[in-house]
N, C-alpha and C positions, 0 to 999 in steps of 0.2 A: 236490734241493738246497734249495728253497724248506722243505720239512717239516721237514727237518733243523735247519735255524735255526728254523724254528718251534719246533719243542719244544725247542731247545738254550734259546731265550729263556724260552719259557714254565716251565718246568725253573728258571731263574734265580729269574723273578717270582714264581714260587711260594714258594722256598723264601726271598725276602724278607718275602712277606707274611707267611710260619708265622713268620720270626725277627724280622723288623720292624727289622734291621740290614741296611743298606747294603752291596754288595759291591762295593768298587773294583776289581778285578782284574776282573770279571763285568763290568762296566759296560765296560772299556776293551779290552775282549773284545769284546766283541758290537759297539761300536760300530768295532772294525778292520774286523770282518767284514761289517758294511755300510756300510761307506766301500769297499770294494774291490771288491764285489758291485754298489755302483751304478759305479764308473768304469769298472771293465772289462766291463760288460755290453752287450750288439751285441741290437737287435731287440726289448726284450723289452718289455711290455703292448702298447696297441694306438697312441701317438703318436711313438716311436722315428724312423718312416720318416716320418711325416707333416714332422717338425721337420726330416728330413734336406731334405726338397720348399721346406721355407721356407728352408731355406740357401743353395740352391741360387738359390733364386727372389729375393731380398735380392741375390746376388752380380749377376742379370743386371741386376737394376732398376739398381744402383747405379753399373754399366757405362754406362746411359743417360741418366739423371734420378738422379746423388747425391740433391739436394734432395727426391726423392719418399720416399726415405724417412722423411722428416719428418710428412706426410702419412699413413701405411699406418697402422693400429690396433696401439694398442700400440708405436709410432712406437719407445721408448725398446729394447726388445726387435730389435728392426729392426736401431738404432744400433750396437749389440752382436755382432750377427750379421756385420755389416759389418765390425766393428775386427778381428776375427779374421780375416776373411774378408783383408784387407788386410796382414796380418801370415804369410798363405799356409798357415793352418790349417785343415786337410780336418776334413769333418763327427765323425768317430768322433774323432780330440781334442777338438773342441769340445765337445761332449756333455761327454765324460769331464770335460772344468774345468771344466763348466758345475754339473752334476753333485757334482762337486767341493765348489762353492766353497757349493752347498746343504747341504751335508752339515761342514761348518764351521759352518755358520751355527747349524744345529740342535745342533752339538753346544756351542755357549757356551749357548743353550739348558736343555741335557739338562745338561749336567755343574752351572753356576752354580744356576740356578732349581731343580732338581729333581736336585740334591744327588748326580747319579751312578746313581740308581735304577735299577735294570732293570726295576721296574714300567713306568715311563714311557716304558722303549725298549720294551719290548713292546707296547706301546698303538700306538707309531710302527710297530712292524713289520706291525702287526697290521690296522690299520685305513688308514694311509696312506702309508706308505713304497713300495708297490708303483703306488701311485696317479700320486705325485706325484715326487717326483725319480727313477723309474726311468722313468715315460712321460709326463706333463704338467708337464714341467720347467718352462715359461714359471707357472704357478700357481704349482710346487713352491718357485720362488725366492721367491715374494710369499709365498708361504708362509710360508716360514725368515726373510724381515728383520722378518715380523709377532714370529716366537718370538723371534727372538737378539738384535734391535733395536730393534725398537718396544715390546714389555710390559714390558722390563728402565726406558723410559724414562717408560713408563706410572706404573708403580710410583714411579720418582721422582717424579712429577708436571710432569713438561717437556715438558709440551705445546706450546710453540712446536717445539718440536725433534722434537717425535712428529708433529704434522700436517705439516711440513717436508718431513721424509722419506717421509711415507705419501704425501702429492700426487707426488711425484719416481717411487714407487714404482709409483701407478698406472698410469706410463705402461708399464710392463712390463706390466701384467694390471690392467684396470680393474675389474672385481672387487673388488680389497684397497680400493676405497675405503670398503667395509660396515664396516670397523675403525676408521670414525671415531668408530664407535656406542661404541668399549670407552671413552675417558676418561667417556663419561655416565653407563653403566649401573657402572661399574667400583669405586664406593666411594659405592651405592645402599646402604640401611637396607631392604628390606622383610621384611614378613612372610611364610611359608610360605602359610600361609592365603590371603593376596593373590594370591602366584603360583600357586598353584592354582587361582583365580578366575580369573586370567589364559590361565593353559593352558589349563584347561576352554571360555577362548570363541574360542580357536588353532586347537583341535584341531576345536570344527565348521566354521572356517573353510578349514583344513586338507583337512577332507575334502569340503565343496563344491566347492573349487578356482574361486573366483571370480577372475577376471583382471580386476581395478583399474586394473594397470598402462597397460591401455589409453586409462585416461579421462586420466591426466594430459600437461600440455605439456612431454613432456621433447625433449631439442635431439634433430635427425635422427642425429647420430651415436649417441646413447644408443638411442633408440627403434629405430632399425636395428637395432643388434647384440640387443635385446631379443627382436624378432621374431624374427631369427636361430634361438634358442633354444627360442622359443615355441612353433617350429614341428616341435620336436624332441619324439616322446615313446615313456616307455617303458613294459614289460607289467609289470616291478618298483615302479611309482608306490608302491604301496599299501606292501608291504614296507618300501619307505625309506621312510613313514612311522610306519609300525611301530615300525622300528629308531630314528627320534628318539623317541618317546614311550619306549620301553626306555630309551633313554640318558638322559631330562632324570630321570626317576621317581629312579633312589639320591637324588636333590641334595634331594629333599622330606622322605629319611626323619634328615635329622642336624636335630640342634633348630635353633630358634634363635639359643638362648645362646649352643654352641659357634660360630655363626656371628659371633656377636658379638665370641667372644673370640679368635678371628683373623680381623684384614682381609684377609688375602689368599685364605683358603676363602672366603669372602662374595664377593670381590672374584671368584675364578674359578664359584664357583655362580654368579654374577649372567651372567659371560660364557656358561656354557652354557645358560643358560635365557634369553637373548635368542637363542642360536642357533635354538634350538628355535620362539618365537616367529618369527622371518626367515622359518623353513623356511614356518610355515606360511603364512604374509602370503604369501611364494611359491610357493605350491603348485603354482599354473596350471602352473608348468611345472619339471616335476620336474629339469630340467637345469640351470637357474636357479636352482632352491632350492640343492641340492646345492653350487654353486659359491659359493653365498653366503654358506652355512649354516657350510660348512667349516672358514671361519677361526677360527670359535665352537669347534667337536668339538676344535678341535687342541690342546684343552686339560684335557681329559678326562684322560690319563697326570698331570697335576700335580696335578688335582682328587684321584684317587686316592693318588696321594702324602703330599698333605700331609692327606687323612683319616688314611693309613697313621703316619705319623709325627709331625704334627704338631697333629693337632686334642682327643687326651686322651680318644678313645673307646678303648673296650678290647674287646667282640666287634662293633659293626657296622659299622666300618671295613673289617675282616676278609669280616666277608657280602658290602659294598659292594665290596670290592678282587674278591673271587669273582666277583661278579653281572656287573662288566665283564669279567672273564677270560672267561667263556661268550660274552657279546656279540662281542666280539674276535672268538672263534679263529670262528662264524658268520660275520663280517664278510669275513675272513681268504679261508675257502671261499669265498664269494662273490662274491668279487672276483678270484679266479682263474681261479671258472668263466667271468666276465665277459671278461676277458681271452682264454680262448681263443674263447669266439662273437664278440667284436668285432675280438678280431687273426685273426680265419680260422686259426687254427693246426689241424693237423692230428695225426695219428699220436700221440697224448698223452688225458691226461684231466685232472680236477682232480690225481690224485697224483703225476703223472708231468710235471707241465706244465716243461717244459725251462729250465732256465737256460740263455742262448746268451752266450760271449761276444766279444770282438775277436779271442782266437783261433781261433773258430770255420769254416772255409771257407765259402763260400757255397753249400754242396752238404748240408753240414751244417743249415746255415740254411732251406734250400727242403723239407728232409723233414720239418721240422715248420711250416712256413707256405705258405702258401696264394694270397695276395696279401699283398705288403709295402707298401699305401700305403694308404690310407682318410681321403684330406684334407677330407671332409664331419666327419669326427669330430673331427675338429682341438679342442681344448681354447680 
């Protein structure tokens, strides 16, 4: 199922980049089909069942101690879990509108900003769609109000209303608060030349992985959940580094000039090359980077885009629209292998890896999983 959308999209993206015209029926296509694929999905990556333990676990506190919900990380997420919970809606609708209301978000997103493209839904299938609203939905929403709500307000310049809603936002996933960084870098003048100065002294910092974070006086709650992380690591360290240096590299090869003569390419190369930057300041702890870094990558499909259509290159837009197709459908693999060692799935492989969904028995469900809960991995 997963392959099939894969290459139905890739298939799409492709034949935009050869035509460099938009296809609106292709767009409203693809995106039915993962609007449906995430609501009615039962089980699938590796925080499905984790989120279902936090629902559950919300409903008893909230039987005891309303008020401690106030309290718990992520307090505003909690709050959430609760309205539903009080309104007598079991875990698999909740998901499903949770789910939902992610997949709206992205798509004022995908359709306004990036004009319809199946380039850019491909990037989303490709590299975070399976990530984020189908199993670390609590991110996946910080996610979608950074794309649908916050850069559209960015762009206008309404920074009261942008840091407004981003503080509101963190209490869902503290995380989003690294997107305070886009109004600075975001309609920055620099040189190519400079930010390869810059990357060049990232990247040995990168690969030291020197942990700073420790010397500073951040509050007990910050520093907590830091540790948290810190203490998490993994044998693909090096790989995801890899993959940001692949990914920041196209944004050095368009001039200048062209960056000049559109703000909003300047404006999105500037956002992926502080991502790039984040990753490495956090290297210590690959689990940390990643979460950081992310909000930065989710921009990559526009980046592409407006090379494709709007920046007046004529072949290395093209090279550069290819150059991420490869990254992508890598990314793609690997994220599914991921999925089955971290969801214990069984009887499957990368090609085979199941789509489950609400109509699925739960007999169905246990022949390709192994254990349904792994609340240490919690997002």
């Amino acid at each position: 199922m997963y392959w099939i959308v894969f290459i139905f999209i890739a298939g799409c993206a492709l034949f935009e980049i050869r035509n460099k015209r938009v296809n609106k029926s292709a767009f409203y296509t693809i995106f039915t089909i993962l609007v449906l694929m995430t609501v009615l999905r039962q089980g699938q990556g590796t925080d499905y069942y984790n989120y279902m333990e936090i629902y559950k676990e919300v409903g008893v506190i909230a039987e005891r101690t309303p008020l401690a919900l106030l309290i718990m990380k992520d307090p505003l997420f909690s709050l959430i879990n609760y309205a539903f919970i009080q309104l007598g809606v079991d875990y698999k609708l909740f998901s499903a509108i949770f789910s939902f209301v992610i997949m709206m978000l992205l798509y004022r997103f995908y359709k306004t900003t990036c004009h319809r493209s199946a380039v850019a839904l491909f990037m989303l299938y490709a590299t975070f769609y399976l990530v984020y609203p189908f199993s670390g939905i609590r991110q996946g929403l910080t996610m979608a109000i950074v794309l649908g709500i916050l850069y559209p307000l960015l762009k206008e310049r309404r920074y009261w209303k942008y840091y407004t809603i981003l503080f509101i936002t963190s209490f869902i996933h503290q995380s989003v608060l690294i997107c305070a960084l886009f109004p600075l870098v975001y309609r920055m003048r620099i040189r190519s030349s400079t930010l390869i100065f810059i990357g060049a002294i990232c990247t040995v910092v990168m690969v030291l992985g020197i942990n700073w974070i420790e010397l500073l006086p951040l509050p007990d709650m910050i520093s907590g959940r830091a540790e948290e992380y810190t203490e998490v690591s993994s044998s693909t360290k090096y790989l995801a580094m890899m993959v940001r240096m692949l990914v920041v590299f196209p944004t050095f090869l368009v001039s200048d000039k062209k960056y000049r003569e559109n703000p909003e390419l300047n404006g999105i190369r500037n956002i992926i090359f502080m991502g790039f930057v984040v990753f490495a300041m956090l290297s210590f702890s690959d689990l940390i980077a990643s979460r950081m870094s992310i909000y930065f990558r989710m921009f990559e499909g526009l980046f592409i885009f407006l090379l494709l259509f709007h920046s007046g290159l004529k072949r290395l837009n093209m090279q550069i629209g290819v150059y991420y197709f490869f990254i992508a459908c890598i990314l793609f693999t690997k994220d599914i292998g991921a999925f089955i060692s971290q969801g214990e799935y069984r009887n499957c492989n990368i090609i085979t890896y199941p789509y489950l969904t609400v109509f699925d028995d739960n007999q169905t469900i246990m022949y390709y999983r192994h254990n349904l809960s792994s609340a240490d991995r919690i997002e």
